[in-house]
N, C-alpha and C positions, 0 to 999 in steps of 0.2 A: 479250507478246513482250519478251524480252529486248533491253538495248542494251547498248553495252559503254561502259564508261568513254571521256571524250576522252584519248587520250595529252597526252603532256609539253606535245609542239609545237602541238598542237592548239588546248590553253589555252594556251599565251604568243602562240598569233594572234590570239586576242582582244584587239580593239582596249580600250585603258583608257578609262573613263567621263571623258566632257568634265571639266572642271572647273564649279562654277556662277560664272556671271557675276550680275553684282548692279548695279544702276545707281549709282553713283559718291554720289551724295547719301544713298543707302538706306547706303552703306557708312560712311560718316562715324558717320548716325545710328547704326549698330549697333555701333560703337566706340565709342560713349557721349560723344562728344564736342560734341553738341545733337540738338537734334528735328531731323526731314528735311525740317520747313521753311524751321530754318535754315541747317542744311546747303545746302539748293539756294539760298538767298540766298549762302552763302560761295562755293560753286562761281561762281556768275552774276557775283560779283565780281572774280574773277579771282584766289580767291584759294590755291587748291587745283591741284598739277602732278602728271599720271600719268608714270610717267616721265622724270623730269625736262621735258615738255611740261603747259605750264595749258594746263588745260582748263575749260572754260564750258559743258560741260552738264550738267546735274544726271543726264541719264538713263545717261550715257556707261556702257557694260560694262566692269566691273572683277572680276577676279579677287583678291579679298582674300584676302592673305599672298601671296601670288603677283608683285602689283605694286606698285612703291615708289608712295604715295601720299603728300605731303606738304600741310599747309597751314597758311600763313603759313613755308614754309621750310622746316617742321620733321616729323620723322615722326608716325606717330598712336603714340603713346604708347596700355599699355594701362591704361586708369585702374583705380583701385580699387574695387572692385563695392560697392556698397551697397546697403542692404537696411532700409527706412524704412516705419514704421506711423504714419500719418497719423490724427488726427479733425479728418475733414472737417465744416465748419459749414456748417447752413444759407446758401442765396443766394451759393454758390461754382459756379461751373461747371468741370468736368474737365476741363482743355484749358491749353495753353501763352498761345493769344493768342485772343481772341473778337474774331468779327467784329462783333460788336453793341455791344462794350468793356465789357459785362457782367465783376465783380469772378471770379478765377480763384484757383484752387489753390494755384498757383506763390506766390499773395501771400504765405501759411504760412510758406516758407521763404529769404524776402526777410533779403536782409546774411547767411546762412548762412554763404555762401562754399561752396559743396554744389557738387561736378560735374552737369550733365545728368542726369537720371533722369524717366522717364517711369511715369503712373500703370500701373497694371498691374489691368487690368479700370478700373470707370466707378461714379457716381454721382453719379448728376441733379442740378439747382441745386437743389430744394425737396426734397431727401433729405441725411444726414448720417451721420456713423459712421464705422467702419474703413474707410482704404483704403491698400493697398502702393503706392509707388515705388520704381522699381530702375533702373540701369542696366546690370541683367544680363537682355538679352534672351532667353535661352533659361530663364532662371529663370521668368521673366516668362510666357511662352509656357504655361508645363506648369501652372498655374497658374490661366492664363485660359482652359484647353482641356476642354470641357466632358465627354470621356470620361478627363479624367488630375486636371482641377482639383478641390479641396476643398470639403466643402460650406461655406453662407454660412447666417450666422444675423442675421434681422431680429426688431428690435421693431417693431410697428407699429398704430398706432393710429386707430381706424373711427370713424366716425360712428353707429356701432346695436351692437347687441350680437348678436353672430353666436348661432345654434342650432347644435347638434350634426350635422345636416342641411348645413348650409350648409359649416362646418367640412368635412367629406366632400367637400363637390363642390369645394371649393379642391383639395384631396386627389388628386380623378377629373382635375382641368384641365378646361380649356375651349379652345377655337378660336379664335383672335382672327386674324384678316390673315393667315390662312395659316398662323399659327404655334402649338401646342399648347403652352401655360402651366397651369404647374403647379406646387405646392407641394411638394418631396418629401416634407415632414412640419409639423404644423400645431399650433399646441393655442391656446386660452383660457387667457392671465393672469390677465386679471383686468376689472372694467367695474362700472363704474355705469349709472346710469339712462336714459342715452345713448348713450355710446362703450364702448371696451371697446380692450383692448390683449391683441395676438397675438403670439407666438413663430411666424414662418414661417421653414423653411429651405428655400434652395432648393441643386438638385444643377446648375444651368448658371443663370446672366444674363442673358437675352433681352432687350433694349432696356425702359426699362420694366416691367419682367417683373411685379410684385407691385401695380400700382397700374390694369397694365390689367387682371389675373385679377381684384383685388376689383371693376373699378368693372364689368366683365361680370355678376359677381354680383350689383351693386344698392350697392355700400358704397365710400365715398367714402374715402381715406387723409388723415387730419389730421396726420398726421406719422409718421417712415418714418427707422428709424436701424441701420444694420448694428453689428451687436456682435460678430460671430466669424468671420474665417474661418479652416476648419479648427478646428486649437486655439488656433490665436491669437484672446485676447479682448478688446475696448476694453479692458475695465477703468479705471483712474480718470486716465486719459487725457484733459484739459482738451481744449476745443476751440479749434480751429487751430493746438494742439501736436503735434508729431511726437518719435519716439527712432526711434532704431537696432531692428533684430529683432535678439535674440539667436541666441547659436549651436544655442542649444538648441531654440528656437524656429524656425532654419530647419532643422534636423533632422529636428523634428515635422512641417513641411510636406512636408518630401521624403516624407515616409511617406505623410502626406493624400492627398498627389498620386498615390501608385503606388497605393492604395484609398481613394479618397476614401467611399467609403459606410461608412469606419469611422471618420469623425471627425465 
């Protein structure tokens, strides 16, 4: 059955879509201006006004660019985006502040003088290798978004020397807690009489992802180091050094990112 067009008036009765409200601490953090835990410590201090009114609750609804948001006085300025490739060292945890006071990430970029930038995706204390900082959220996002993000290339090194066989079912995945882990693609470096050292890449991150698929197959990770993602490679990258991404290099990622199964 046919229908016919809405006229003019029709559509302009359509009411416009709300705007999104965001809770007041969420908006700090996404102006790059700290994490949202310190954000919600600066609200709780009294030190952030919607409105020309302070406000003290972290959760409070804000409409960003919509409402004047000041704090300490002064408007949110929009910082300069940055875009930072980390080698992460062993015995680093990925996080702003631990609760255990285990050594963190942020230590890398002590005396910088660097705005707020948050990792973008994760790895473990006892893992090491590339990892992005930005404080461009939306960069960040498409990124760590397992049908838009890049693939990821690990080295990693077992305790046995895998067969051709075994290789495979990394390959097939396995079941772990509900979640299906999987290698998108695998191979054999290289090994001696013991160990042996693997190229896995993976096409998403799953907590964990590579040290629970080996040890479900029987093989222990003795060490575990990301060298690519997308095109971007460690390369001769010192540990707990960082630079800049190039332009050329967030280029390349923008490409990863809209196919990642081509990088």
């Amino acid at each position: 059955m046919l229908s016919r067009a809405p006229t003019t008036a029709a559509r302009a009765a359509k009411p416009a879509p709300a705007a999104a409200r965001h809770g007041l601490a969420r908006v700090l953090s996404k102006a790059g201006v700290c994490s949202r835990t310190e954000a919600a410590r600066r609200v709780l201090d009294g030190r952030v006004s919607v409105d020309g009114k302070v406000v003290r609750d972290p959760e409070f609804p804000v409409v960003a660019g919509r409402q004047q948001v000041l704090l300490d006085g002064l408007p949110l300025a929009p910082p300069q985006r940055l875009y930072l490739a980390l080698n992460k060292p062993r015995g680093l945890v990925t996080t702003v502040q631990d609760e255990q006071g285990r050594d963190t990430v942020y230590q890398c970029f002590e005396g910088a003088g660097l705005p707020w930038m948050a990792p973008v995706g994760r790895l473990d204390k006892a893992s090491e290798g590339l990892l992005f900082f930005s404080n461009d959220p939306e960069w960040a996002a498409r990124l760590t978004e397992p049908s838009t993000g890049p693939l990821k290339t690990y080295r990693v090194q077992v305790d046995a020397v895998p067969d051709a066989a075994l290789l495979e079912r990394m390959h097939a995945g396995i079941e772990d807690e509900g979640e299906h882990l999987a290698a998108h693609a695998v191979q054999l470096l290289r090994h001696g009489e013991r160990t042996a050292w693997l190229e896995v890449v993976l096409d998403e991150g799953r907590n964990r992802h590579i040290r629970r698929l080996l040890k479900a197959l029987g093989l222990d990770v003795l060490r575990l180091m990301r060298v690519a993602i997308g095109p971007v490679a460690l390369g001769e990258l010192g540990k707990g050094q960082w630079r800049e991404l190039s332009a050329a290099e967030l280029n390349a990622l923008q490409v990863a990112s809209k196919n990642p199964q081509a990088t």
